[in-house]
KESE-874159 format. One record per residue: x, y, z of N, C-alpha, C, O in turn. Coordinates in steps of 0.2 Angstrom, whole numbers. Example, Ala and Ser with C-alpha at 12.3 -4.5 7.8 and 13.67 -1.06 7.14 Angstrom:
BEGIN
    n_c1    n_c2    n_c3   ca_c1   ca_c2   ca_c3    c_c1    c_c2    c_c3    o_c1    o_c2    o_c3
      66     -28      39      62     -22      39      66     -16      39      71     -17      42
      64     -11      35      68      -5      36      64       0      39      67       6      40
//
This chain:
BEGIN
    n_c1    n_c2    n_c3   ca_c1   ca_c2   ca_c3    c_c1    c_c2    c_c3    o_c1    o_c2    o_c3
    -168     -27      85    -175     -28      83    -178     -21      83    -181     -19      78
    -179     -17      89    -179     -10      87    -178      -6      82    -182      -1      81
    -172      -8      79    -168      -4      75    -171      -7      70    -173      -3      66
    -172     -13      68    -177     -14      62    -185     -10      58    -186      -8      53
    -189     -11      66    -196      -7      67    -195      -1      63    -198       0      57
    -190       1      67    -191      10      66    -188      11      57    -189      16      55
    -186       7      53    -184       7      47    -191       6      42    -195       2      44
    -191      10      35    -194      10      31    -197       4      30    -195      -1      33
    -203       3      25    -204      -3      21    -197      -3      14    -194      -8      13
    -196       2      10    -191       4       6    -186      -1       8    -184      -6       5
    -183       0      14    -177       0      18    -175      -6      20    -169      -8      20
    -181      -9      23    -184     -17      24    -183     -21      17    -181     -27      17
    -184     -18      12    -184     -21       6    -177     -21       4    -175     -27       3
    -173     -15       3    -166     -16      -2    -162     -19       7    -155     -19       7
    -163     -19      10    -160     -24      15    -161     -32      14    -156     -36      13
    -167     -34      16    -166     -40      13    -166     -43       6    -166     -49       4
    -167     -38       2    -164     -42      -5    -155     -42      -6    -152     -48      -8
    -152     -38      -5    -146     -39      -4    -144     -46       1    -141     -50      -1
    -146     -46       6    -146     -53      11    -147     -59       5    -143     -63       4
    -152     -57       3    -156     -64      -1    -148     -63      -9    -144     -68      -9
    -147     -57     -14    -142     -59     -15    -136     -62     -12    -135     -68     -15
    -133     -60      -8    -127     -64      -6    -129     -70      -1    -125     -73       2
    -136     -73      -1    -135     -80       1    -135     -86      -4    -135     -92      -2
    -137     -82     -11    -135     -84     -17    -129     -84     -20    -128     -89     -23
    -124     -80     -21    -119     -82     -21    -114     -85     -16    -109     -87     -18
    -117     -85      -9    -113     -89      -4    -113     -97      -7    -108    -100      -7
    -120     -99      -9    -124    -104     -11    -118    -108     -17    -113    -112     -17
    -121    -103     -23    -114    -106     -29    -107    -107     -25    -104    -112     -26
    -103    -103     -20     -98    -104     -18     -99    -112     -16     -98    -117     -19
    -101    -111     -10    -102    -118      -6    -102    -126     -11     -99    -131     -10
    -107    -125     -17    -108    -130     -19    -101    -131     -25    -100    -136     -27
     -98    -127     -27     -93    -126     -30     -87    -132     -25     -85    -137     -26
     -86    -128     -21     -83    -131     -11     -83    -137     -13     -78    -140     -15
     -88    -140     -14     -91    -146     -13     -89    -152     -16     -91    -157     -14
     -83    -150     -23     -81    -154     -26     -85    -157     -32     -90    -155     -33
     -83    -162     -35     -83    -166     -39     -91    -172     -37     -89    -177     -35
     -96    -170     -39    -102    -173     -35    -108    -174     -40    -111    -170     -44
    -110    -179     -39    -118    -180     -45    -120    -175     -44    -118    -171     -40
    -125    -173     -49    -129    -166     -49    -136    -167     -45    -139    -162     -42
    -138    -171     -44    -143    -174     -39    -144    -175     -32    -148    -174     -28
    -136    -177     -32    -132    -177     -23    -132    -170     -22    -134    -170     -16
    -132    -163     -24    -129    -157     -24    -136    -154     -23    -138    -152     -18
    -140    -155     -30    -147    -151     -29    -150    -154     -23    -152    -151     -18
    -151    -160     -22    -156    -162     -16    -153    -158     -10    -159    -156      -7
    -148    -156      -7    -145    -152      -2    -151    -146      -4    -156    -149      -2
    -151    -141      -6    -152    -136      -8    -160    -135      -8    -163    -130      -5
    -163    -141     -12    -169    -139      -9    -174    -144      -3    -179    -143      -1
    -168    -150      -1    -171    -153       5    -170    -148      11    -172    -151      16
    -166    -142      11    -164    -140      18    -170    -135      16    -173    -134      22
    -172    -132      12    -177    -127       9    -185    -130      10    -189    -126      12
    -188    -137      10    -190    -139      11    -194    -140      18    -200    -141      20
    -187    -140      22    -189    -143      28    -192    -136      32    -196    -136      36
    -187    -130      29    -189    -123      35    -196    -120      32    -199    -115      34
    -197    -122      26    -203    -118      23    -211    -124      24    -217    -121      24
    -210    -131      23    -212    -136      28    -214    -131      36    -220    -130      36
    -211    -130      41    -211    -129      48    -217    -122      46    -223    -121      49
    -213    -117      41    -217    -111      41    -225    -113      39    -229    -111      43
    -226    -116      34    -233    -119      33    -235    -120      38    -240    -116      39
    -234    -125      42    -235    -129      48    -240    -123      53    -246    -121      54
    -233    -120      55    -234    -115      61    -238    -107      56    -241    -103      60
    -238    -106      51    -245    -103      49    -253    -107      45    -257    -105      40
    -252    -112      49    -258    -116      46    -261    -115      39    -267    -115      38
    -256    -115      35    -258    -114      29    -258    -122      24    -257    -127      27
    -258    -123      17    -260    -130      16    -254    -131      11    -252    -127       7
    -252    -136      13    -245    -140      11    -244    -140       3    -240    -137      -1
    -251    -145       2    -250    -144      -6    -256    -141      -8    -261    -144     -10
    -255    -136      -7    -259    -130     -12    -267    -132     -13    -270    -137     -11
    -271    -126     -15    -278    -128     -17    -277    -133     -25    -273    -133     -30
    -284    -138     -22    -283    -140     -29    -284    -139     -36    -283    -143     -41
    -289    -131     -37    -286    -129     -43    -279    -126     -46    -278    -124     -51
    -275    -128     -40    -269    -125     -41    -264    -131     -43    -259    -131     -46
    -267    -136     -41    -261    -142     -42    -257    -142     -49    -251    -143     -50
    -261    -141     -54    -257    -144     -58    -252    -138     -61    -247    -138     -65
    -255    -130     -57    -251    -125     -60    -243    -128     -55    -237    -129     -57
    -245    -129     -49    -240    -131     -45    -233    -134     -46    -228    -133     -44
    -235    -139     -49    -233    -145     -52    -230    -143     -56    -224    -144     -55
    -232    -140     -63    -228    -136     -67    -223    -133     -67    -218    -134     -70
    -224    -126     -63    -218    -122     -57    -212    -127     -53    -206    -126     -52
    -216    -132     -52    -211    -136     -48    -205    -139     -53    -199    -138     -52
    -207    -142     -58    -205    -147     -65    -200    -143     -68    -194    -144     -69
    -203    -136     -69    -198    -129     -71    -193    -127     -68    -187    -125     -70
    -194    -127     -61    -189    -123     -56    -184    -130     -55    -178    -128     -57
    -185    -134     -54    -180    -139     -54    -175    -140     -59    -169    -139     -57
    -176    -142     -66    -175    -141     -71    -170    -134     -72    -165    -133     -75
    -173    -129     -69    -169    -123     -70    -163    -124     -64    -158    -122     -66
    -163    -127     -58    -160    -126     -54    -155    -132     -52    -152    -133     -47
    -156    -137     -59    -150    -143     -60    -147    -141     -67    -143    -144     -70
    -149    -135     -70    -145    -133     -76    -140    -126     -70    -134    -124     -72
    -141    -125     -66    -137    -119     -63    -133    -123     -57    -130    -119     -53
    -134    -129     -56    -129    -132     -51    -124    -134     -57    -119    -130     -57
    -124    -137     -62    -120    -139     -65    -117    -135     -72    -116    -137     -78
    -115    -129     -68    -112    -123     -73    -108    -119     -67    -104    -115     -67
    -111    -123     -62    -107    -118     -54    -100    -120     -54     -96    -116     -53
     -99    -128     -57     -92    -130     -56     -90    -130     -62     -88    -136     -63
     -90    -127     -69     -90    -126     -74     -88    -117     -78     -84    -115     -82
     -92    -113     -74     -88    -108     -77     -88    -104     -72     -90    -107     -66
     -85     -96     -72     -84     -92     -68     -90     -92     -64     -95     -95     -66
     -90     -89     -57     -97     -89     -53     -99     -82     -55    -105     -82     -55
     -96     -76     -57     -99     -71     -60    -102     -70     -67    -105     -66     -69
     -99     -76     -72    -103     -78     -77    -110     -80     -75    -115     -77     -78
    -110     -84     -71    -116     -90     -70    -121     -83     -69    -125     -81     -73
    -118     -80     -60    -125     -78     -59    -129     -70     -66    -134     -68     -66
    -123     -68     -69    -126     -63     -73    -129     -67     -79    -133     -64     -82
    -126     -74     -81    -130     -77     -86    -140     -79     -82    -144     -81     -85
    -140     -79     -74    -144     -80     -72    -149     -74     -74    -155     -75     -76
    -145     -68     -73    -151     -62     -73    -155     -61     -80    -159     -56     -81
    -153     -66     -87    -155     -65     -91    -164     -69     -90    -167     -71     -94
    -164     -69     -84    -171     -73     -85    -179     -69     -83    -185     -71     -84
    -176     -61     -80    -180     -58     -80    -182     -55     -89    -188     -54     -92
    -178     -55     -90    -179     -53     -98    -182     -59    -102    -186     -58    -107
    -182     -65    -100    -184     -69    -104    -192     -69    -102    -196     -70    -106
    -192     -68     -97    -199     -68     -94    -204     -63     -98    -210     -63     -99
    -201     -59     -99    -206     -53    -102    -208     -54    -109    -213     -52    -112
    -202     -58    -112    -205     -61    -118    -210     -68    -118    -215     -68    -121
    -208     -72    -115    -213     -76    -111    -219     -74    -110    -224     -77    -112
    -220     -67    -105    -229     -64    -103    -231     -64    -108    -237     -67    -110
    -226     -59    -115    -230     -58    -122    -233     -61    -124    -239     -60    -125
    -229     -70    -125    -232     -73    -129    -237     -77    -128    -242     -78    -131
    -236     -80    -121    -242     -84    -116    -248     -79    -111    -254     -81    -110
    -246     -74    -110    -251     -69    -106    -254     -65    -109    -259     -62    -107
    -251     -63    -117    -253     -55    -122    -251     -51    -116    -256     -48    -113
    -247     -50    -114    -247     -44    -110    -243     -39    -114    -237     -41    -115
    -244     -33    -117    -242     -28    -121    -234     -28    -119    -231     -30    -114
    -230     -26    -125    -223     -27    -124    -219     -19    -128    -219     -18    -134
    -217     -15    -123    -215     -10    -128    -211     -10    -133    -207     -15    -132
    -209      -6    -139    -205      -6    -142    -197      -7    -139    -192     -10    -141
    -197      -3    -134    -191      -1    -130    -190      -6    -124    -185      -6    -120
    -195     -13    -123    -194     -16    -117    -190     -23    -123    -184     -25    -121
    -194     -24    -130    -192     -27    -134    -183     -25    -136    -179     -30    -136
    -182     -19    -137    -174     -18    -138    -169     -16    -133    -164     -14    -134
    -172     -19    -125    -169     -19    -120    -166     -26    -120    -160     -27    -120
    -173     -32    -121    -170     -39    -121    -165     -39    -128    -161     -44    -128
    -165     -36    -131    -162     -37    -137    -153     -35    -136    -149     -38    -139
    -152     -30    -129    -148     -30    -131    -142     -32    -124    -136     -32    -123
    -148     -34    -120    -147     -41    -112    -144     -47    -118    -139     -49    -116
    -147     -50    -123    -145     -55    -126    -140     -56    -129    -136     -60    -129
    -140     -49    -131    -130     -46    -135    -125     -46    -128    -120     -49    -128
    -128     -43    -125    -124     -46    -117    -122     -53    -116    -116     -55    -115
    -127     -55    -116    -126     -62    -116    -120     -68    -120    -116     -72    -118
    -122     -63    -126    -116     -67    -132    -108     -66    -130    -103     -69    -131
    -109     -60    -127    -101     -56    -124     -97     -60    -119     -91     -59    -118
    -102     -64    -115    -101     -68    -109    -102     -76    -111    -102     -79    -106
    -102     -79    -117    -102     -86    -119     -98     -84    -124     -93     -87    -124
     -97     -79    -128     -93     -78    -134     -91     -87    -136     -87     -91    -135
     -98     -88    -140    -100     -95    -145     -94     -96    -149     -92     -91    -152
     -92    -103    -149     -87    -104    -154     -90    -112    -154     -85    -116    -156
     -95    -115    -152     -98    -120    -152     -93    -125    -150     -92    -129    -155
     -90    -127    -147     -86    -130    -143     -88    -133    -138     -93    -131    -135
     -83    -138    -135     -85    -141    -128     -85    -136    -122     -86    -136    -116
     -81    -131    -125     -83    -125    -117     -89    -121    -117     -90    -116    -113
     -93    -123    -125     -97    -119    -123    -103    -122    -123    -109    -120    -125
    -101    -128    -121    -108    -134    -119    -110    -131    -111    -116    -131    -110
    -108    -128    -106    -110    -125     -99    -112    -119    -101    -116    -118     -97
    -112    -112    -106    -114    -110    -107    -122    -109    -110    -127    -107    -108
    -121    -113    -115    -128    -115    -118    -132    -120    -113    -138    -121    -116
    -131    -122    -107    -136    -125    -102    -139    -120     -96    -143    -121     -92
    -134    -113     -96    -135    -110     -92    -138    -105     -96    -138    -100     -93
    -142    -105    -103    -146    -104    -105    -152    -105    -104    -157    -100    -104
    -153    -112    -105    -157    -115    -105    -159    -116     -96    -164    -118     -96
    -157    -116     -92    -160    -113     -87    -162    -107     -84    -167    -107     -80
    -157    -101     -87    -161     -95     -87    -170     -96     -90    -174     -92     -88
    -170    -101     -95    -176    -100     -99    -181    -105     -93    -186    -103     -90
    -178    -111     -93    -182    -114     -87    -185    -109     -82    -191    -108     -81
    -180    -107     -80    -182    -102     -73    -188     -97     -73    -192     -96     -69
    -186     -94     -81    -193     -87     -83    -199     -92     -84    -204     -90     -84
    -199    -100     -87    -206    -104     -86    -206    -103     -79    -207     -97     -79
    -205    -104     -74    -208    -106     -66    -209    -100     -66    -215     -99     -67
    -206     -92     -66    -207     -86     -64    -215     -86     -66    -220     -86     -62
    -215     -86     -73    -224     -87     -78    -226     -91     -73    -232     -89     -75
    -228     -95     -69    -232     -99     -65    -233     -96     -60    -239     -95     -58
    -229     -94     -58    -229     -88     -50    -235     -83     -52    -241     -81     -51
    -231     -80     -57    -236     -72     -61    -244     -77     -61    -249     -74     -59
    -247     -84     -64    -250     -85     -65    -254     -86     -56    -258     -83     -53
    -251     -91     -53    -254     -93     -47    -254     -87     -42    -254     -89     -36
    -252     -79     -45    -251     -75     -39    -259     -71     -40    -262     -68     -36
    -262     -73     -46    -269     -68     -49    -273     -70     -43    -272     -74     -39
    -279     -66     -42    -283     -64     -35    -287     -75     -36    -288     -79     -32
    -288     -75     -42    -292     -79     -42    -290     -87     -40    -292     -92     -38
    -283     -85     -41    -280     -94     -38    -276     -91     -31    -274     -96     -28
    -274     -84     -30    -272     -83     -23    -269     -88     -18    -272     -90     -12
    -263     -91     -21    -261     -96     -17    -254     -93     -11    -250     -89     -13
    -255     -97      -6    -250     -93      -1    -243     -95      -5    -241    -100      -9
    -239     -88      -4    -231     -89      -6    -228     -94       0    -222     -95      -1
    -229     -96       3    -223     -99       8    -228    -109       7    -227    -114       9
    -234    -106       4    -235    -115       0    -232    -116      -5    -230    -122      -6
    -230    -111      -9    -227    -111     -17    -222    -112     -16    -219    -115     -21
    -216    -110     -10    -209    -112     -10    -208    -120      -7    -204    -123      -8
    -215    -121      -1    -214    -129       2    -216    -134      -6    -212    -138      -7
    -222    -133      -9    -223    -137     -14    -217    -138     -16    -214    -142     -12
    -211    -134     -22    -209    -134     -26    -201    -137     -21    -198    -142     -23
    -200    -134     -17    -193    -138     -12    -197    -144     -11    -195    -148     -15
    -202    -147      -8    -203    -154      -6    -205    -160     -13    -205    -166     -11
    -206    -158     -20    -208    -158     -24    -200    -162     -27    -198    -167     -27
    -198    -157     -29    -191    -159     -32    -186    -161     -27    -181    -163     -29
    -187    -161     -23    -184    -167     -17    -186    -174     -18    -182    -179     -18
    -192    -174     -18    -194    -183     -21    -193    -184     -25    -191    -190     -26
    -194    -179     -31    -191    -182     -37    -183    -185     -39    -181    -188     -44
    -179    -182     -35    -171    -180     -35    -168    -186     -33    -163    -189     -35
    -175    -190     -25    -172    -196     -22    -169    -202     -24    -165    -205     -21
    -172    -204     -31    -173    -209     -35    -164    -211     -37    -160    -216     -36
    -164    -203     -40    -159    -204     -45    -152    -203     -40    -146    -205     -42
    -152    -199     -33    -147    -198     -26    -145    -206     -27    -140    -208     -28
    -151    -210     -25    -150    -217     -23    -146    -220     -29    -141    -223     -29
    -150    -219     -35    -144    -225     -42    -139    -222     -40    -135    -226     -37
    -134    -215     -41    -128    -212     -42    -127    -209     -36    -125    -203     -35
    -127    -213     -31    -123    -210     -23    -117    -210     -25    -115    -215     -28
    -115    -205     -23    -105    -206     -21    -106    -201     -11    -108    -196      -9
    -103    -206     -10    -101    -206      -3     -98    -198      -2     -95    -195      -7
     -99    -196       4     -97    -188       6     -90    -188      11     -90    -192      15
     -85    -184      11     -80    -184      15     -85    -178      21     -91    -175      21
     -81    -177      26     -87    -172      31     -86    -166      28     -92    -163      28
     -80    -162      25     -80    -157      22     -85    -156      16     -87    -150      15
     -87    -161      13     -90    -161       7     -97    -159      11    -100    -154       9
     -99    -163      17    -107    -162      19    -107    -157      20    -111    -153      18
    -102    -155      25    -106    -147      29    -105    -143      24    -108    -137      25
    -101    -143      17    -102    -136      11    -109    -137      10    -112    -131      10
    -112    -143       7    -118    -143       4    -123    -142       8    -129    -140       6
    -123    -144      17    -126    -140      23    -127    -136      22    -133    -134      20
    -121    -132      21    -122    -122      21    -126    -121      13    -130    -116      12
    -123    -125       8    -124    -122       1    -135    -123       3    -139    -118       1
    -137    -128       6    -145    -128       6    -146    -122      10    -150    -118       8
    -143    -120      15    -146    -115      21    -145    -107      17    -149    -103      15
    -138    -106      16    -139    -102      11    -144    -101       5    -146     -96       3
    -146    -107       3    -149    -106      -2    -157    -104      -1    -161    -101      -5
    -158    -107       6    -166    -104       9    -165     -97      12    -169     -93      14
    -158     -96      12    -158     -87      16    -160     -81       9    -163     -76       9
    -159     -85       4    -158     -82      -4    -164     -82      -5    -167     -77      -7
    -169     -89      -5    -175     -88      -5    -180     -83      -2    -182     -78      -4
    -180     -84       3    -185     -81       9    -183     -75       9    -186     -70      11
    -174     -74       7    -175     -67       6    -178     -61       4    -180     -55       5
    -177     -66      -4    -180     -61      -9    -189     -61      -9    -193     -58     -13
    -190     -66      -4    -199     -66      -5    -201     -60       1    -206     -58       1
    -196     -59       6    -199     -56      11    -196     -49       7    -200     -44       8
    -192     -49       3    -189     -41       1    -196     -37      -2    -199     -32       0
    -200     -41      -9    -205     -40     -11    -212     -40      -8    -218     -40     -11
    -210     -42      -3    -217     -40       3    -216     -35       6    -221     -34      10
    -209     -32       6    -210     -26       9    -211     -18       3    -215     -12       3
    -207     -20      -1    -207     -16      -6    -209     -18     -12    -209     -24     -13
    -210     -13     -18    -215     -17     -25    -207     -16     -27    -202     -12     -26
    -207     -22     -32    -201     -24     -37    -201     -18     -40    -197     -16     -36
    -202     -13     -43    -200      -8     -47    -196      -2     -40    -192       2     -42
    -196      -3     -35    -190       0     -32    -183      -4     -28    -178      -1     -26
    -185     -12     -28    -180     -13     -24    -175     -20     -30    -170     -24     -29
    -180     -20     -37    -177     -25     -41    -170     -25     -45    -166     -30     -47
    -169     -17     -44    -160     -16     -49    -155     -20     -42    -151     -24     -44
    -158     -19     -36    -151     -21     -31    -150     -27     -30    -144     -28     -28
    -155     -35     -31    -153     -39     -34    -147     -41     -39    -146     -47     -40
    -144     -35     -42    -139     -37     -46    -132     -37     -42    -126     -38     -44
    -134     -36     -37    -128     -34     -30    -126     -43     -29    -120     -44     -27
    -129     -48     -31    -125     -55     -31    -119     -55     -36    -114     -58     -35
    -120     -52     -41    -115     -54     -47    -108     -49     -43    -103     -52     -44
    -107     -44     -41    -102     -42     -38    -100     -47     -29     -94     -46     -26
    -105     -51     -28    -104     -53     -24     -98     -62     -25     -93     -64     -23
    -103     -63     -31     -98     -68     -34     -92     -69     -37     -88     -73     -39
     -93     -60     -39     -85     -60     -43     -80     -60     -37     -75     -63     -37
     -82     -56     -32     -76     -55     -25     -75     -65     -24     -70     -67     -24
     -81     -68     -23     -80     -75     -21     -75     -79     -25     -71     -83     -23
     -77     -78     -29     -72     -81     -38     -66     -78     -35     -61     -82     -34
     -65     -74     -35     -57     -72     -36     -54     -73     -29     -48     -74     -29
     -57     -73     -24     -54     -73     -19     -54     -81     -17     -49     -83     -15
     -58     -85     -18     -56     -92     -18     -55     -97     -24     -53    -103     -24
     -56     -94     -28     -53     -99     -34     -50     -96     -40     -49     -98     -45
     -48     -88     -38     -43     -86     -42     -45     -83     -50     -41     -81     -55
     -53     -82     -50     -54     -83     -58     -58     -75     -56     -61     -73     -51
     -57     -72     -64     -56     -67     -65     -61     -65     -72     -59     -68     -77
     -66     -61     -73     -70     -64     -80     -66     -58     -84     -64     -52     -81
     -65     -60     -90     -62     -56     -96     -65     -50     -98     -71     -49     -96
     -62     -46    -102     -66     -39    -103     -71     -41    -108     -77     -39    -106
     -72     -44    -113     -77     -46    -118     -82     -47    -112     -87     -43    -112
     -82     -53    -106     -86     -53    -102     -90     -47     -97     -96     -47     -96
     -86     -44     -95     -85     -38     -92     -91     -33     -96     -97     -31     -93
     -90     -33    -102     -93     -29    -107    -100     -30    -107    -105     -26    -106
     -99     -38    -108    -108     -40    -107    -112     -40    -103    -118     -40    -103
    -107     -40     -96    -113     -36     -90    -114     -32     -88    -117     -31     -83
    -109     -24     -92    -113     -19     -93    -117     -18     -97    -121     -14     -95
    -118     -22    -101    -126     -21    -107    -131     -25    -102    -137     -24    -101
    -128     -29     -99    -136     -32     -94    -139     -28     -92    -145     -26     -92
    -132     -26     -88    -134     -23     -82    -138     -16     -82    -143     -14     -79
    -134     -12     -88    -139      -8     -93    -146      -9     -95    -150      -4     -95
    -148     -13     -96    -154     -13    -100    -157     -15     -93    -163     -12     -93
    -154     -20     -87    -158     -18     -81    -160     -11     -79    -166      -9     -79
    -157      -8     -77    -156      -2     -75    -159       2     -78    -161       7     -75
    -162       3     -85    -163       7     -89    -174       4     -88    -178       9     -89
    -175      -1     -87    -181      -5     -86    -182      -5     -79    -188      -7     -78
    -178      -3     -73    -180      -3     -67    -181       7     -68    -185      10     -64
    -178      10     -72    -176      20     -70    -182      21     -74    -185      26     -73
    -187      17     -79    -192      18     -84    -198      15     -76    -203      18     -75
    -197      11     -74    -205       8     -69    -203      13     -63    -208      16     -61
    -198      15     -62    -200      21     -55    -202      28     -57    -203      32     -53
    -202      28     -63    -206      34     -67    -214      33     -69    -218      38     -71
    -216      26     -67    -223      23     -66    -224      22     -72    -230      23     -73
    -221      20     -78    -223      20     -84    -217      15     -86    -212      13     -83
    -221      13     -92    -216       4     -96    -212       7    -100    -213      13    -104
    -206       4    -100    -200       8    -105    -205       8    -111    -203      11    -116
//
């Protein structure tokens, strides 16, 4: 604990976002682990274990469960979004490569920016515009579309990315000075939220668990809230323009996972396209620490 203290905010920050990466892709592992399972048995793990510790944190900072009520229906929204994004990325976990999934993941920062444009007017430079343009060509290198049933998990893990930059857009809206809702309401809402909604459907399509099967999706929730709180504590220590490129430390985290437990390896065509990602991240995080928009 000492040895923490005495460390930077900077330092505090690209530490636990790395934490918060790898307990996102421990998380993909685990739920992978987990076998052959409804998609609602899987997701409920994940955010009812996230519910209950971010639950306790409300509790013990006296802060309010479900949000101010001009916030509800932004709430509600982010919830409907995040969900929606995070039952499109359980079911591509057991479907394609784990270093596919989570770099098709990172296209959602990019989606977001186009998103501010069109719903926030927030100014879009020519150069932020041909970054996304060329995260998307990335993208194509890593689905390499042949409209096929293999690339029906591709095409949802799209559609998640997109889901995810909507809730992102709700965050950006519910963070302005004027609806200033606590973050650690925003993550109880949202886990205790699509928890309830998820019970309904757990109940019609239960399939019974062997004990191996419970404690992977045990670990796959608990990682998934170490992933969370990670990255929310990374950006309270430091501003995303110095600690956001390292985030990209999951997609190496998942390829070591992929290959070391289940033997899968992504192709050079793929390989290819997460250098153009990763590029265009990189090139958009070296333009904000210069204090200017690409």
């Amino acid at each position: 604990m000492a040895y923490w203290q005495k460390l930077s905010p900077l330092h505090k920050g690209v530490i636990t976002i790395l934490i918060s990466a790898l307990g996102f892709a421990l998380m993909a592992l685990f739920m992978r682990l987990a076998g052959d399972l409804p998609l609602a048995e899987k997701a409920i793990f994940r955010n009812g274990i996230t519910a209950m510790i971010s639950g306790y944190i409300v509790w013990k900072n006296r802060a309010l469960f479900w949000g101010k009520l001009q916030n509800r229906g932004m709430l509600i929204l982010r919830s409907i979004t995040g969900l929606l994004g995070i039952l499109c990325g359980v079911y591509i976990i057991d479907r394609l490569v784990l270093s596919d999934v989570d770099m098709i993941g990172k296209l959602t920062s990019f989606m977001l920016i186009v998103l501010s444009a069109i719903f926030l007017k927030e100014r879009v430079s020519l150069m932020q515009w041909g970054l996304c343009l060329v995260a998307f060509v990335g993208a194509l290198f890593i689905i390499k579309p042949a409209f096929e049933v293999q690339f029906v998990p591709y095409l949802v893990g799209l559609l998640g990315a997109l889901f995810a930059a909507l809730a992102y857009l709700c965050l950006r809206l519910l963070g302005k000075p004027e609806r200033a809702e606590s973050p650690h309401t925003i993550v109880f809402f949202f886990s205790a939220f699509s928890t309830l909604v998820l019970i309904p459907f757990v109940i019609y399509d239960f399939a019974p668990l062997s004990w191996q099967q419970f404690v992977y999706l045990v670990l796959s929730g608990l990682t998934a809230a170490v992933g969370q709180f990670g990255v929310t504590l990374a950006y309270r220590y430091a501003a995303a323009k110095d600690i956001s490129i390292y985030s990209y430390a999951s997609v190496l985290f998942s390829a070591m996972l992929g290959a070391v437990f289940f033997a899968q390896y992504p192709d050079l065509l793929s390989l290819f396209g997460y250098l153009l990602i990763f590029g265009s991240g990189w090139v958009m995080f070296y333009q904000s620490k210069r204090g200017r928009k690409p």
